[in-house]
Each structure stands twice: as C-alpha cells, then as structure tokens.
N, C-alpha and C positions, 0 to 999 in steps of 0.2 A: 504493500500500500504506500502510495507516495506521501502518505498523513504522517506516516510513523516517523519519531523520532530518537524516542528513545527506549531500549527494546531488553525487560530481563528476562534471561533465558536460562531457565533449570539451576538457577541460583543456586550456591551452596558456600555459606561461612559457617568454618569451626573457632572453637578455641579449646584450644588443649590443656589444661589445668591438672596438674595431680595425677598423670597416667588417665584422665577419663577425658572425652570429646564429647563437645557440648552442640550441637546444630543449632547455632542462633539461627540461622537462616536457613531452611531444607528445603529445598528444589522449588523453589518459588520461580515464577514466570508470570508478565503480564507487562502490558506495552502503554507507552505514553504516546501521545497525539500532539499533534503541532496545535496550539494556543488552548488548549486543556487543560484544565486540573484535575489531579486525583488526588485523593482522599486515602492514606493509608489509616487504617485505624486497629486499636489492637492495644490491649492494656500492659501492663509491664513485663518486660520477658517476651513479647509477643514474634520479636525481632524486627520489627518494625524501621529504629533507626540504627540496627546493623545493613540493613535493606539503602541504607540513603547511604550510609558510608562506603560500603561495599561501593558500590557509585562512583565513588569521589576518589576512591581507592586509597581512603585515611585508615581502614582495619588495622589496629596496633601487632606489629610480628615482631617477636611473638607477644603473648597468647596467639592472636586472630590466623586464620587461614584462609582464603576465597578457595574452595578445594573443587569448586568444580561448575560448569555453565560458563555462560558469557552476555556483558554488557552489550550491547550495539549501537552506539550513537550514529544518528544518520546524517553527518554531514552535506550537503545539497545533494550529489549522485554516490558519495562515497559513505562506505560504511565501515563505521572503525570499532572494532572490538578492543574496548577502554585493556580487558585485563591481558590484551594482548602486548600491549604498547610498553616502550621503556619508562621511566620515571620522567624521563627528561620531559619525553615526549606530553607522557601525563597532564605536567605543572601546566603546556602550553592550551590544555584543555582544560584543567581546573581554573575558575574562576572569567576566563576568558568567555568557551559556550556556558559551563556547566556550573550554576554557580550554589553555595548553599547560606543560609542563615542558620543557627546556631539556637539551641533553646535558652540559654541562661546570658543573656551579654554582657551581664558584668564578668565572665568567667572570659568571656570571649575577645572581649576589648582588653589591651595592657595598661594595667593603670599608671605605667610612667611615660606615658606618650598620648599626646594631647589626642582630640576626636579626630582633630585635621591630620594629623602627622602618618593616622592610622589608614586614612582614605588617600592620600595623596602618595603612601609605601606601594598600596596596591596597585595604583592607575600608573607608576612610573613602572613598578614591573612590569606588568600586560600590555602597556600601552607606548612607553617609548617616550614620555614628554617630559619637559623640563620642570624645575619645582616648583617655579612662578605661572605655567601654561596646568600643571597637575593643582594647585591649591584653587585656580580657576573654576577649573573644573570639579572638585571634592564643592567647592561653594554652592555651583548650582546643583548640585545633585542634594547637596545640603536641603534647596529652596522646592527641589523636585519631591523630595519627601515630606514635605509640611514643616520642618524644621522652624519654630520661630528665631529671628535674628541669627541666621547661618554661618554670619561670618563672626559672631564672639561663639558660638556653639564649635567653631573651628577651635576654635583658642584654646578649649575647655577642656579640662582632664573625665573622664566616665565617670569618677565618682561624684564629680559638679551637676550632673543632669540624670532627669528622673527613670525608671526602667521604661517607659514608651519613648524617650526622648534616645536612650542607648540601644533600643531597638529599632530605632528608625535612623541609625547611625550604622549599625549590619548591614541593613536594606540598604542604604544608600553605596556602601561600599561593594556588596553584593552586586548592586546597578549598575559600577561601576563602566565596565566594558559591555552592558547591555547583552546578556548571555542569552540562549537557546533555552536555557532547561534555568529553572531555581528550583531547589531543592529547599522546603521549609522545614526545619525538623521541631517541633513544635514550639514557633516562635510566638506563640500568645497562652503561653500557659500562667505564666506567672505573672500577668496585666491584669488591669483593673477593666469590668465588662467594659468604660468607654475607651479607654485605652486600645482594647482591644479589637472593638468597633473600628478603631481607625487604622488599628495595621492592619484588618482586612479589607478595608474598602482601599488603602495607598497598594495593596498587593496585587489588586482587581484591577486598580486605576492603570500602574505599571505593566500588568500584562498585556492590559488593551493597546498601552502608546506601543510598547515596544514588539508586540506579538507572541511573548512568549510564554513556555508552558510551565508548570508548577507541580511539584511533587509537594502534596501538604500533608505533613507525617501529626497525628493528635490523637490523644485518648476521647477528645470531647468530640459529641455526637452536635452537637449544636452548633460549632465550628464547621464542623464536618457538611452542614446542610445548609449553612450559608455556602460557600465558598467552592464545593464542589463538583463537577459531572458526572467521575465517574467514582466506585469506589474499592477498593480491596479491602479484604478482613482478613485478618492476621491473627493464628492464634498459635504457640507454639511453636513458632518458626516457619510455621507450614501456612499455604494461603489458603485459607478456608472459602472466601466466599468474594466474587468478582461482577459485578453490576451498574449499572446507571444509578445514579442518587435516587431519584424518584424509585428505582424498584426494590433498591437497597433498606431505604423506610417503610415504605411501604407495601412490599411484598417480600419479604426476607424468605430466604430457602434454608439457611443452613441453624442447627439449632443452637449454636453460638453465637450470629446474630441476631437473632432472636431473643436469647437470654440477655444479652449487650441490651439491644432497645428496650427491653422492660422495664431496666431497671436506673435509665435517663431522666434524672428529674425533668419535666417540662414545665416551663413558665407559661402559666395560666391553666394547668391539668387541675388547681385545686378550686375553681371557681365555683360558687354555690355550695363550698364545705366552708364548716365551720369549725371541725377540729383539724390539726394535721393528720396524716396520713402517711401509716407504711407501706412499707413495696408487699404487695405480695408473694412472688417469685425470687430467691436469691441461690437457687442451685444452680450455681455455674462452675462444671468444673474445668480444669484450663491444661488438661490433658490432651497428647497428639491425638491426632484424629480427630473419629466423632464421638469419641465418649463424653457428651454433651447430655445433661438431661434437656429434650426439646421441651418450649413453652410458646404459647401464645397471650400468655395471662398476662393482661395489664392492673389488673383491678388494684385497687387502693383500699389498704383495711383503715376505718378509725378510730383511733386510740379511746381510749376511754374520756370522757369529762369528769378529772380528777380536781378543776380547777377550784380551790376555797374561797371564793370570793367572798363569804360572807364575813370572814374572820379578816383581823389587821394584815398588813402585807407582811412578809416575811423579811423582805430587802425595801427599805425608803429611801433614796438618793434623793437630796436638796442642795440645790444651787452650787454640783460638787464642780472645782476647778482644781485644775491641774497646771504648773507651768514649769518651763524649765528655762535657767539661767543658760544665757551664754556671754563664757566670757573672753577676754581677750588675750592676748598672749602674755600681757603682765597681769593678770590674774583680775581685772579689774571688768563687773558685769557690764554689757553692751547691750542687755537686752532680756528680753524674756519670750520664749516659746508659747505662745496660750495655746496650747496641745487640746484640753478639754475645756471649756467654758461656761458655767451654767447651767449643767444637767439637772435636771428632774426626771424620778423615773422611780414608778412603785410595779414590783416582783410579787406576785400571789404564791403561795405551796401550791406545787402541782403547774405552773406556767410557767410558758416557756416565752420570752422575749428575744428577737431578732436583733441585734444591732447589725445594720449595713450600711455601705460610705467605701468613699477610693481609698487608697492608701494614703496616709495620711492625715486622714479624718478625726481621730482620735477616738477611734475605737476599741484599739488593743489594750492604748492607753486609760481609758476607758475601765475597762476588765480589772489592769493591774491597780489602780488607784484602788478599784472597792476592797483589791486585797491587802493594801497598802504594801504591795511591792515597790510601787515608786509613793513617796509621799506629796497628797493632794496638798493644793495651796491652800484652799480654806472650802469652806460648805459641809453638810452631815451626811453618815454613811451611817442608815441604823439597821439593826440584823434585830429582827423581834422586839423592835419598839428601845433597841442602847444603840448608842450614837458607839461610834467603836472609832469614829477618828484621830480624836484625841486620847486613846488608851495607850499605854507603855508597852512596849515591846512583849515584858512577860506575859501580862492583860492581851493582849494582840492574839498571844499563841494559841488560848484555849478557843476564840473566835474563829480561826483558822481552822479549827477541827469541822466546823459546820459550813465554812468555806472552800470548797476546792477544784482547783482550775488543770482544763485539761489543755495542752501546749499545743500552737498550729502541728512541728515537726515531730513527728516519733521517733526518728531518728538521734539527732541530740538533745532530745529531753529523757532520755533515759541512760545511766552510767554505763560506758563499756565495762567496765574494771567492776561490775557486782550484778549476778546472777538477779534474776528478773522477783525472784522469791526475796533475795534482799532489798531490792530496791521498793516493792509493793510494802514489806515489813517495817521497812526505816520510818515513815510514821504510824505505825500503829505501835511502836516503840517508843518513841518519842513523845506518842499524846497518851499513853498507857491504856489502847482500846481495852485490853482484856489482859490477862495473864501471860506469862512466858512462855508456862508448858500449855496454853492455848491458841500462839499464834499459829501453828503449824494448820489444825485445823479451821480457823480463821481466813489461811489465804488459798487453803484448797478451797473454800466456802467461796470465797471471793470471787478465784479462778471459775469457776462453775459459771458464777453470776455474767460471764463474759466472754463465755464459750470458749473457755481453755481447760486444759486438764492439770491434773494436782503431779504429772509426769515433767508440765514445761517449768515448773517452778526451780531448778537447780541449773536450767538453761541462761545463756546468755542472749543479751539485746541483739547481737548480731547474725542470731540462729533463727531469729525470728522475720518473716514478713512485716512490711510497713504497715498493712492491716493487723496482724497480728501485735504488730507494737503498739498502735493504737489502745487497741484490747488492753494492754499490758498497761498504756497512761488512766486510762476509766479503770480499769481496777487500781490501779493506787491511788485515784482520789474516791472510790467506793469504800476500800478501805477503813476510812475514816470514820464513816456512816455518814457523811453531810445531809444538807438540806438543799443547798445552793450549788450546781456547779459552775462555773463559766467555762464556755467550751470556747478558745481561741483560734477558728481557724481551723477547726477537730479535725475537720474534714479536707479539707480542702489540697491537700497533698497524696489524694488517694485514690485511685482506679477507680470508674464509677460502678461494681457489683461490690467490692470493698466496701466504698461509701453509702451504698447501700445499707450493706451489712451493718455496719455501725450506726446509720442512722435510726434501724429499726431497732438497735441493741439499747439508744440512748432513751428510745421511747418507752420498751418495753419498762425497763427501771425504772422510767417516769412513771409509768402506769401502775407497778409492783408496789416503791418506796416514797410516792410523792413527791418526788425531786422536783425544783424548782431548777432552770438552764435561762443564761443570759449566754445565748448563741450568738459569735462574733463572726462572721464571714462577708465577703463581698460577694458571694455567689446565688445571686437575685433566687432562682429556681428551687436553692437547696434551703432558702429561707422561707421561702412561701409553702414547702413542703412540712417545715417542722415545727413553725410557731404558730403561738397564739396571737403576740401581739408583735406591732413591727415599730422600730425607734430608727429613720433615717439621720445618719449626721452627716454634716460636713463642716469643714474648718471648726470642729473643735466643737460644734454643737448640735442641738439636735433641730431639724429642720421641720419631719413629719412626725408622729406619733398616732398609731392605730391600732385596732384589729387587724390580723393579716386581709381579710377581706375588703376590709377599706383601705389601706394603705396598697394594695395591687390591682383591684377592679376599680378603684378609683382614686387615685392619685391626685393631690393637690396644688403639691409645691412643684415649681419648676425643674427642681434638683433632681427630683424622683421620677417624674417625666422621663428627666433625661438619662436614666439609670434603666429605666424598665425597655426604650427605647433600642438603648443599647445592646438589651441582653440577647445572645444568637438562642432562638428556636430550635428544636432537634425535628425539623417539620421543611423538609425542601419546598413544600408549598407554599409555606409562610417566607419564604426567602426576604430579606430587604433589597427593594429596588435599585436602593443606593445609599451610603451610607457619609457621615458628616466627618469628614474629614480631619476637621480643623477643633481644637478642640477651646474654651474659654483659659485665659492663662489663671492660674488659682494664685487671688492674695497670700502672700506671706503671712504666716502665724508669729514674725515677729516682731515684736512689740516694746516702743522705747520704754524703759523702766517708769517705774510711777504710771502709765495707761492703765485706765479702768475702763473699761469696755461698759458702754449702758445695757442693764440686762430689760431683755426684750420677752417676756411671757408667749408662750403660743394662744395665739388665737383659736376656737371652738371651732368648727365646721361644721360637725354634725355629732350626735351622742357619741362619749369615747375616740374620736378624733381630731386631732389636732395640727395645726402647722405655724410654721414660725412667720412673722409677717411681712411679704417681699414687696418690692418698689414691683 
C-alpha cells in the first residue's frame, strides 16, 4: 500500500535478567499510515513503550535484545529496515523522520542547560545551521507550540517553567526537523486535565500543518478517544486486539478489552445518582493469551447511604490559611506563598468530599495543613467539635490516631529497608493500638481488610505491585482505626483495573467502618465517581462547593466550566471538535509580606451549593 509508512513486523524484544528471558514485546505486528494516529494502549508490563523504543532503536544492551522481526520505514519509494541499518546510519533517522516525546520531561530535559540550548543542540545536529540561524529557529518553534514569551522561555532553565510548559518544550524540539513519524510515549500522563487539553489539540494542530503521523502510547482510555483512529491492545507483550477507534469502544472482540473499558471511569456515567458508585466487574487477569475472564458488564453498584448528617461534623475547617515564607539568599523574607486561603469546609462520618484544582491549587497542601504536616498560618481545624491547631506536638499525636493520610506514590511512601508487616506495625506501636503479643494478629486482621494475605506481611515494598502497594498505604493508615482519611492522589498513579480495585476497596471500608475520605485528585471522572460532595479550588481557594450532582450537571463558576470542558471522554463519539489551545496565565500566589487578602464568602446558588463571586 502506498499509505504505509511505518510497518512492525513479528516484533520480538527480550531482556535477559538472572539466566531467565522476559518477552516484553512477543511477535507483535501492525502498521502505521501516512497522517494517522494510533492509539497503543495497555496497562503496565503490557510492552507497550518497549514497542516505541524498539522503534527508535534506544532498547538498553544489555539487559534489552530486539531478537527477532523487523521495523520498515517507508521512505518515498525506498524501504529501510530501521534494525537492519548501522548506528550511524540510525542517528540520521532518529529525530530527523522519526521523532519521539518522552513521558516525564523533567527526566528528559538536562537541568544545567537552558530550554534554548536544549532545542538549538538538536537543530544544529540534524540540520547543519549556525547558533545565531539555530536559536532563530528553536524561537519560532518556541511561538509554534503556544509557548508564552519564547524568547525569555529560551533563557530559562526546566526547572523555571511548569510541567505543560516542559512538555511543550519536547514537542517543540521533537518538531524540530519536522519528522514523518512522532512517537508519543505517554506525554500527558502526568498534566493537569487542561494542560493536557492543550498538548493534544498542539499535537492535532502539528500533525495537520506538517502531515504527519503519530504513535500515541497511554494507559488512559479517554486520551485514547480523543486523539485516535486506529487502535492496538496490548497485553502481555503480545497484541491482543487491533481496530478503528469507533469499533474499539464500541464493539470490542477480545475479552481484555472489554475488561479494560468497564472499568474507565467516564465523566458524566454518574448522572441522576446520588450516591457514588462501584465498578462492578474487576476480574482482569493480565496473563499471555486469553486467559481473560470475558465481560460485558458495565453496571454500577451503590454504596450504601452511610452519611450522618444528623449529628455534628466530624472534621470543621474555618477560615484555614496556609502560607509559606520565601526568602532571600541573606536569609531575609521577600514574600509569602498564600498556598491555601480561607477555607471552609465541614466532613460528615461516612462522606466522602472531593477536592479538585490544577497543580498548584492548594490542595495537597490543603490535606497536609489539617494534619498539621506543614503548619497553617492561622484559622481552626476541629476533629469532633477541638480545635486541634493550636495543640502541642505530644497533644497532636493522639489526634493523629483518628487522622490518616494515604500518599499520591506507593512507591516512596513506603521504607525499602522494612518488611511491609513493619512498616503497617510502626504505628500501631507507637499509638499502642493493642498489645505486643496482639499485633501479629492485628495486621493479618488488617491485611484481610485489603485483600492481602497474613503470607505478604515478612515481604518487602519492592516484591510488591504498585496496586498492591497501595493496598499496603490503606492498610497502615486502617491500622490505626481512624475516622478520617485523606487520600492524596491514592489513585492517580495506577492502571485503570488497579484503580478500580482500590477505589471499590476505599468504598467498601466506607461502607463497613464509617470512614469519612477528603479525596484529593485532579482526575475530574474519578471524582465524580467516588464523592459525595465536591470542593473546587484554585489559587489557594475554594471556588465551587457542592453535591457531586451539582457541582458536575451543573457547574457555576467559570473555573469549573473550564475543568469539566477539558476532561477527554472514553467515548470516540463525544470527541472534541477542537480544542483551546492557549491557556489563561495563572496569578502568582506571591505575596508582599504584610498583604491581607479580603476574604470573600461564597455566594448560595441553590440548597447546598455554592460559589465564590467572579467579575
């Protein structure tokens, strides 16, 4: 076919580890089209972005091996089998046709060379121009990706500019020489939903000017249905299931993708409910082949109405602020942070509240204030009717028992260096749940609660899965017995059948022990799926405040508008037309010392809703 461009054929990457071989990638084959995107999709392990390396011919040797197939790129009438070619040859194909973006950019960019220095290295390599004709040209490429003021964003070191602002610095150098093929390996994982709105409408926008085609590698099904035509499924190394987007959604064959779409949060699935709701389906197992248990079940179960409203709240936030000093290199303050601002916000036993907002909103900060990890600047934080902010440290501790927060990363939030059984024990040690010769019993009781066994407890963090780590953060703050947890992000680092899993696990315990959850994420979908009430902020305050039902069927503030606007549907039919580019540049949260900011009450809109009041 004269369409084809780029062609993998019976693919085959090992890695040898330990006398045993691993097939990240097993015989996998499927072709890319001139000015197309595909959609790899496929949860961790899946081989996915071995699959895009492979490609670029970056597989680390050793471990990595390509042991068998072949790449085809199709140069106008010539066809070049990439794994045939010398290295030399390679470089003058990497970046030149075939170019990739990177999932984490601050991993990607070097932080002792400016953003320009980094774009102007690659255009003089590929392209032959001098430093004054290359810094030209890194400018407009700068002005080509939405870059606000391009040429001080030149100047600036990665750590100076925000994670949409260092991802559109990839893309621009990726645009560099205007390639055949981009390879995306999932460049909007870790952006905020608008953020993330924009690098896929600037990737749409770029493929239209320049014609070319797109490998977009993502666990997120909602990505996947924006941005897609056709789509591959990946499980196990092996390619399970190969379609157009439309039949991919909507008439799925294989029962892996089908297990995959069940368990998609979708924004706006919970309309006309009034409690949240679990996934019903989470048997996915992620074995070769098809040892899949098939489903077509989408249903939603709903959790119990455990909410106490009749009784005081549990958790009363008043007019709580937060700020952080900055100061100057002779030790002298320059300023202050208003991180949190003026919060109000009352917690029932048994509810669950949402906080969401971009990065930076002050939501995490938020969370840590009520535990007093960072110390508020001033306002109350009372847990059953005591003000607990003014309490001493030792006073603090016993507080802390009925307080406990579960970490975005499972990864380093739990100690390498102490078996998972020590690390779940160390507070129930410290706040003297029970006896000595009864902790043992205690954290198999625990482990049960969290669908592990009394077998993982002498394991270490590193034996485990990231879901299974998870697991391992909820049960050490279960441990405890709290009332409240704050979940920071719980989720949001995790496979979506994982995320599932956990989300149904935090319900279930809601349902069981009356737990009250102050849910912190930006992930619009998984918020609408698990609260009661929903608390939008931004710049350090809270803008909307609702029922989840009102704060997503109908939206008031501007801010929220443009958050729900932003979020990708897991629905190819619902596609956006087109998407907003350019984004508003966010105020500084800092503030000359002595500024007292006027506090501004939310206005009523309707019973139990509220909003802040905008020009």
């Amino acid at each position: 076919m004269k369409n084809k461009l780029l062609e993998f054929q019976n693919l085959v990457t090992e890695f040898h580890t330990e006398g045993n071989i691993v097939k990240a990638v097993n015989d996998v084959s499927f072709t890319l089209n001139k000015g197309e995107t595909i959609g790899i999709v496929g949860e961790s392990g899946s081989g996915k972005s071995v699959t895009s390396l492979s490609a670029m011919r970056l597989i680390p040797s050793p471990p990595g091996k390509i042991s068998n197939g072949n790449i085809v790129y199709h140069n106008g009438d010539s066809k070049i089998n990439l794994l045939n070619i010398s290295e030399q040859k390679m470089r003058s194909y990497r970046g030149n046709d075939i170019a990739m973006i990177f999932q984490e950019p601050m991993t990607s960019l070097n932080p002792v060379f400016t953003c320009g220095d980094q774009v102007t290295e690659a255009i003089i390599l590929h392209q032959n121009l001098d430093k004054k004709e290359a810094k030209k040209l890194a400018i407009s490429l700068f002005k080509e990706v939405e870059l606000p003021d391009p040429e001080r964003i030149f100047s600036t070191y990665p750590h100076q500019i925000s994670g949409g602002q260092k991802q559109r610095v990839m893309i621009a150098m990726a645009m560099s020489c205007k390639p055949s093929v981009l390879i995306a390996d999932e460049p909007t994982t870790a952006l905020d939903v608008t953020i993330q709105a924009q690098i896929l409408g600037l990737i749409k926008k770029l493929q239209k000017d320049i014609g070319m085609s797109v490998v977009f590698i993502t666990h997120d099904m909602g990505v996947v249905a924006e941005i897609a035509d056709r789509v591959v499924v990946m499980l196990g190394g092996k390619k399970v299931e190969e379609g157009k987007v439309n039949e991919i959604f909507h008439n799925p064959k294989h029962p892996y993708t089908k297990s995959l779409l069940a368990v998609v949060p979708r924004l706006g699935s919970m309309r006309g409910r009034s409690l949240p709701a679990k996934f019903s389906n989470l048997d996915i197992k992620r074995t070769e082949g098809d040892d899949v248990i098939e489903t077509n079940n989408n249903e939603l179960i709903d959790i119990k109405d455990n909410v106490r409203r009749s009784e005081p709240p549990i958790l009363e936030i008043e007019n709580l602020t937060t700020r952080f000093s900055i100061k100057s290199s002779f030790g002298f303050s320059k300023g202050n942070v208003h991180a949190v601002e003026g919060i109000d916000l009352l917690l029932q036993q048994g509810e669950t509240i949402g906080i969401v907002g971009e990065s930076g909103c002050g939501k995490s900060t938020l969370g840590k204030s009520i535990m007093r990890l960072v110390e508020p600047y001033s306002g109350k934080i009372k847990v059953r009717g005591k003000d607990i902010i003014s309490l001493s440290k030792k006073d603090m501790f016993s507080v802390r028992k009925d307080i406990q927060i579960v970490f975005q990363d499972p990864y380093s939030s739990l100690n390498p260096r102490l078996t998972v059984g020590q690390i779940v024990s160390e507070g129930m040690k410290l706040h003297k749940v029970c006896h000595e010769t009864e902790i043992k019993d205690k954290l198999i009781e625990v482990f049960k609660k969290v669908g592990l066994s009394e077998f993982h407890i002498n394991n270490y963090p590193h034996e485990f899965s990231g879901g299974q780590r998870q697991r391992i953060g909820i049960a050490r703050a279960l441990a405890l017995s709290p009332s409240i947890i704050i979940a920071d992000e719980a989720v949001s680092a995790l496979d979506v059948s994982i995320q599932a899993q956990v989300i149904n696990l935090m319900m279930e315990l809601q349902e069981e022990y009356g737990l009250s959850y102050l849910f912190i994420s930006h992930d619009m979908a998984v918020i609408e799926r698990v609260c009661h009430k929903v608390a939008v902020m931004y710049l350090g305050e809270i803008v909307e405040l609702g029922s989840r039902s009102q704060v997503f069927e109908n939206p008031q503030h501007p801010y929220t508008k443009k958050l729900m606007k932003a979020v990708p549907i897991a629905d190819p039919k619902l596609r956006k037309k087109e998407f907003n580019l350019m984004t508003d540049e966010i105020p500084s949260l800092v503030k000359p010392n002595g500024y007292e900011p006027e506090k501004i009450n939310l206005i009523k809109v309707e019973e139990g809703h509220f909003i802040k009041p905008y020009n």
